[in-house]
C-alpha positions in Angstrom: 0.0 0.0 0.0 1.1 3.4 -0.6 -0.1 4.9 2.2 2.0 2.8 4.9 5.1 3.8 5.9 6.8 1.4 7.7 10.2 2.0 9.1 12.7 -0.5 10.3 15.9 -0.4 12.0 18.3 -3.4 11.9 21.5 -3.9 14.0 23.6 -6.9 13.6 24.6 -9.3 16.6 26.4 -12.3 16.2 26.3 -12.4 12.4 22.2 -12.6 12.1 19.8 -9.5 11.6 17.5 -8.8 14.4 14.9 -5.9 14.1 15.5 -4.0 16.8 13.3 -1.2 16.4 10.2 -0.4 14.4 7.8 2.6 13.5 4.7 2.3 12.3 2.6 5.6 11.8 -0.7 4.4 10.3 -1.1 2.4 13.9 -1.7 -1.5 13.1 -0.5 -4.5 14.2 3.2 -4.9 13.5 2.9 -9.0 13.9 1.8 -9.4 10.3 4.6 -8.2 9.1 7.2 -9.1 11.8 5.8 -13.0 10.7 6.4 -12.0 7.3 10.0 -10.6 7.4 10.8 -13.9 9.4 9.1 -16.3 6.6 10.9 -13.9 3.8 14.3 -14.7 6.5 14.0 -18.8 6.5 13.1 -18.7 2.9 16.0 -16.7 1.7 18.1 -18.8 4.1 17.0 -21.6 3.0 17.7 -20.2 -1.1 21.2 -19.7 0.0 22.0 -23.3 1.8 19.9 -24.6 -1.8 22.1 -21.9 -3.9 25.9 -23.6 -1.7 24.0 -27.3 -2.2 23.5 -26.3 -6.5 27.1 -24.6 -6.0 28.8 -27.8 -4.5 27.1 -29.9 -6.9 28.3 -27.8 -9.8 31.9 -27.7 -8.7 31.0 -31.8 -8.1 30.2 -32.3 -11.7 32.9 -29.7 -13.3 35.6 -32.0 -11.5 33.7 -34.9 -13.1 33.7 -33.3 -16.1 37.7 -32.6 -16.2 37.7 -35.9 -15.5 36.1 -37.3 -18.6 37.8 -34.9 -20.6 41.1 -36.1 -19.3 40.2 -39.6 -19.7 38.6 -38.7 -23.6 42.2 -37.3 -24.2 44.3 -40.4 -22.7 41.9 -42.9 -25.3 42.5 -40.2 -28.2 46.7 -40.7 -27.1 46.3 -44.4 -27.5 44.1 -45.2 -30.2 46.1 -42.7 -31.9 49.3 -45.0 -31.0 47.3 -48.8 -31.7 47.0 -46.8 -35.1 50.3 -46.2 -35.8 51.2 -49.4 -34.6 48.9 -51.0 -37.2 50.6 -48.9 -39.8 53.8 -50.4 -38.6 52.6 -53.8 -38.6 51.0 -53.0 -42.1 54.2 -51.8 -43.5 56.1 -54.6 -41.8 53.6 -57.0 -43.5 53.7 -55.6 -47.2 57.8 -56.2 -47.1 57.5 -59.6 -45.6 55.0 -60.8 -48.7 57.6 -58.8 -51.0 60.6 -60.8 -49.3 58.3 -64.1 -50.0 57.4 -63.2 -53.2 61.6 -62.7 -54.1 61.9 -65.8 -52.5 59.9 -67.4 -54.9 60.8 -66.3 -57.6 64.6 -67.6 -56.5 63.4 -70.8 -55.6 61.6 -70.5 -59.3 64.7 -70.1 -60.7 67.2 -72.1 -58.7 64.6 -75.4 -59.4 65.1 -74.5 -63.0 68.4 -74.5 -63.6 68.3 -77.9 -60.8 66.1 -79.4 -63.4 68.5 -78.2 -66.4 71.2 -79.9 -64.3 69.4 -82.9 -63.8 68.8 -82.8 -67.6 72.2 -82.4 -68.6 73.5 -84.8 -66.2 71.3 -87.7 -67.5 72.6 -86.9 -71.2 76.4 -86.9 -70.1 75.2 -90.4 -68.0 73.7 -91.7 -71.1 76.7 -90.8 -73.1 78.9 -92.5 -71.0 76.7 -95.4 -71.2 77.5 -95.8 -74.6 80.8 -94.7 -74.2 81.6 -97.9 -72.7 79.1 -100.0 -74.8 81.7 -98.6 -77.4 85.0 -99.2 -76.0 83.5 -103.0 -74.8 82.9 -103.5 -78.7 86.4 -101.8 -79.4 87.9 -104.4 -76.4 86.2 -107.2 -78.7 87.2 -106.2 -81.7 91.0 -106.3 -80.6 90.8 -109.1 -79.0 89.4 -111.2 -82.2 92.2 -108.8 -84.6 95.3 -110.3 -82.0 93.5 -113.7 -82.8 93.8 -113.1 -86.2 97.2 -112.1 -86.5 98.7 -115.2 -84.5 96.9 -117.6 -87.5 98.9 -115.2 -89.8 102.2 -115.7 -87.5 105.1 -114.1 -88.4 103.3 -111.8 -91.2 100.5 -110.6 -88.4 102.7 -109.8 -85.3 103.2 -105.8 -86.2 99.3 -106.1 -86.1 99.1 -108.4 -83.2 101.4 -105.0 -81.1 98.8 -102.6 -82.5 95.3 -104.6 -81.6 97.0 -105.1 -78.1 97.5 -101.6 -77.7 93.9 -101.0 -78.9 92.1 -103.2 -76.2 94.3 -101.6 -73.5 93.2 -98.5 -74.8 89.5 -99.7 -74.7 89.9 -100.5 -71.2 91.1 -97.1 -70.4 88.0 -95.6 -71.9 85.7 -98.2 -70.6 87.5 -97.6 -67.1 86.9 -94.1 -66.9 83.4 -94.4 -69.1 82.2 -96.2 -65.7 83.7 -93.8 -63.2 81.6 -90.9 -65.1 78.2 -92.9 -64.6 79.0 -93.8 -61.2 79.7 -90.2 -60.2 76.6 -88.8 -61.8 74.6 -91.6 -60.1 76.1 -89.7 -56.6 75.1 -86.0 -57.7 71.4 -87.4 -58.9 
């Protein structure tokens, strides 16, 4: 109302307000108000225990939320790391398939020219088969010419030297013929 004028006095004692004094001109009843300023007291009282209580629960969650955030950042660290590890392994993996895939391609080779060796080993066996097929014939063959020249006797004994010389020769060849095929049998 505008036509009250109500006055009061405060004093403090003990940190809490207490009215002390009051004036009131238009001449009613000062309890009213007296129970008012006390209600408008306990509810602003209790405002500022609710206002610490919203305060402490804010600080509460802002510590929580450092927290997190320091947490979020320590994950970002090491996924980032388990990533370049990956890369690593990646990298590591792409020149192990290219050191496989020289590998192979020297085994490729190396079995080729085996298998050219192999080849060219069983041609120089099978020559020296008949190598001594050849110098067995020769062998024969001066054996029945030194036959022939003792029937011719006296006449046949400059041939009788040479077809002696022959089937020694023969056996030379047929001699070392065998020790070919017998060292290629080893390397095969």
């Amino acid at each position: 109302r505008s036509g009250d004028k109500r006055m009061f006095s405060w004093a403090k004692r003990g940190g809490s307000s207490t009215v002390i004094h009051r004036d009131e001109p238009d001449g009613r009843d000062g309890g009213a108000s007296l129970q008012l300023v006390r209600r408008l007291a306990r509810a602003i009282s209790t405002v500022g225990k609710d206002a610490a209580e919203v305060r402490g629960a804010l600080d509460d969650t802002q510590r929580v939320v450092e927290l997190q955030g320091q947490a979020m950042q320590a994950l970002a660290q090491q996924l980032q790391q388990i990533g370049q590890a990956q890369s690593a392994i990646s990298a590591a993996t792409a020149q192990s398939a290219a050191a496989v895939q020289r590998a192979r391609g020297a085994l490729g080779v190396a079995g080729a020219e085996v298998v050219g060796m192999a080849t060219t080993l069983a041609q120089v066996s099978d020559a020296a088969a008949e190598i001594t097929k050849i110098s067995l014939q020769t062998r024969l063959v001066a054996f029945n010419a030194a036959v022939e020249a003792k029937h011719a006797g006296e006449a046949g004994r400059g041939f009788a030297v040479v077809a002696e010389a022959v089937k020694a020769l023969a056996g030379q060849v047929e001699a070392s013929s065998k020790a070919i095929v017998s060292a290629i049998a080893s390397l095969q």
